[in-house]
C-alpha angles and dihedrals in degrees: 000000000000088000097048088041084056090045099054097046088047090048093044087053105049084040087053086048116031099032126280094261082067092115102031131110121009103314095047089056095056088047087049089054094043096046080054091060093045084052095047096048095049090046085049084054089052094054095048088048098053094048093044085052088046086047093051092034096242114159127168111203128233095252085058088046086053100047083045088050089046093047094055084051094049101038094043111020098035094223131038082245102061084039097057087042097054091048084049086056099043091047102244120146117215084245093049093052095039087062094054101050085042091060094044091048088052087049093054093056087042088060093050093053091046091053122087112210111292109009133114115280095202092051101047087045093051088051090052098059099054096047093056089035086058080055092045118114109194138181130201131163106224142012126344129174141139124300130241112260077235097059099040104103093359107154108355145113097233101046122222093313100045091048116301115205093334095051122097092313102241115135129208118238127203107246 
């Protein structure tokens, strides 16, 4: 169910933005299943994430989850309005989307702890993941593959490292 919900906002939105033939015929149906395997590995980041941040008792509070909430509509939207309405449209719901900060805020003091002084955040957290990855077992019912470069960021808040299309769904709008 997690992985379908993330599918078909990813999907809404690419089609929003991209044309709504975007996943017919043969090549839209390589892009689809490509667009699948960018969503599952970023939803197999999440989970390794979470349990390195259990395991280093790492938490963000909901108050946190909420400023960081306030500062993407502000940054992005302009306004918390324009913010709510594109998520309605999008499909997103506020929980949905508060998961999803949560998790990149986790990922952010993970990183902290990860990183020795002086050393690059980015690239000890990037380490990291493929080291636990190497250790991932995952199970899917149905096609994966790679994603377009195009494709990587297009649309969200968080660009291709803070969750590209298969983020948290949200899309950045010219204002």
């Amino acid at each position: 169910p997690a992985l379908r919900e993330r599918m078909n906002i990813s999907r809404r939105m690419l089609e929003r933005e991209y044309g709504a033939d975007l996943f017919t015929g043969k090549r839209g149906r390589a892009y689809l299943a490509e667009l699948e395997r960018d969503v599952l590995e970023k939803m197999v980041e999440e989970r390794l994430v979470a349990q390195e941040a259990h395991r280093l008792k790492i938490t963000v509070d909901d108050e946190r989850v909420r400023q960081e909430l306030e500062k993407i509509g502000r940054e992005t939207y302009g306004t918390w309005e324009k913010f709510q309405a594109s998520l309605k449209e999008d499909g997103i719901t506020p929980e949905y989307l508060a998961a999803h900060v949560r998790t990149r805020l986790l990922f952010r003091e993970v990183k902290k702890v990860k990183t020795p002084p002086g050393g690059n955040p980015d690239r000890y957290a990037a380490l990291w993941l493929v080291q636990a990855r190497q250790n991932a077992s995952v199970t899917v019912n149905g096609p994966a593959g790679p994603v377009p470069a195009a494709f990587r960021g297009a649309g969200s808040c968080c660009g291709s490292t803070g969750g590209g299309c298969g983020g948290c769904g949200s899309r950045r709008t010219s204002a």
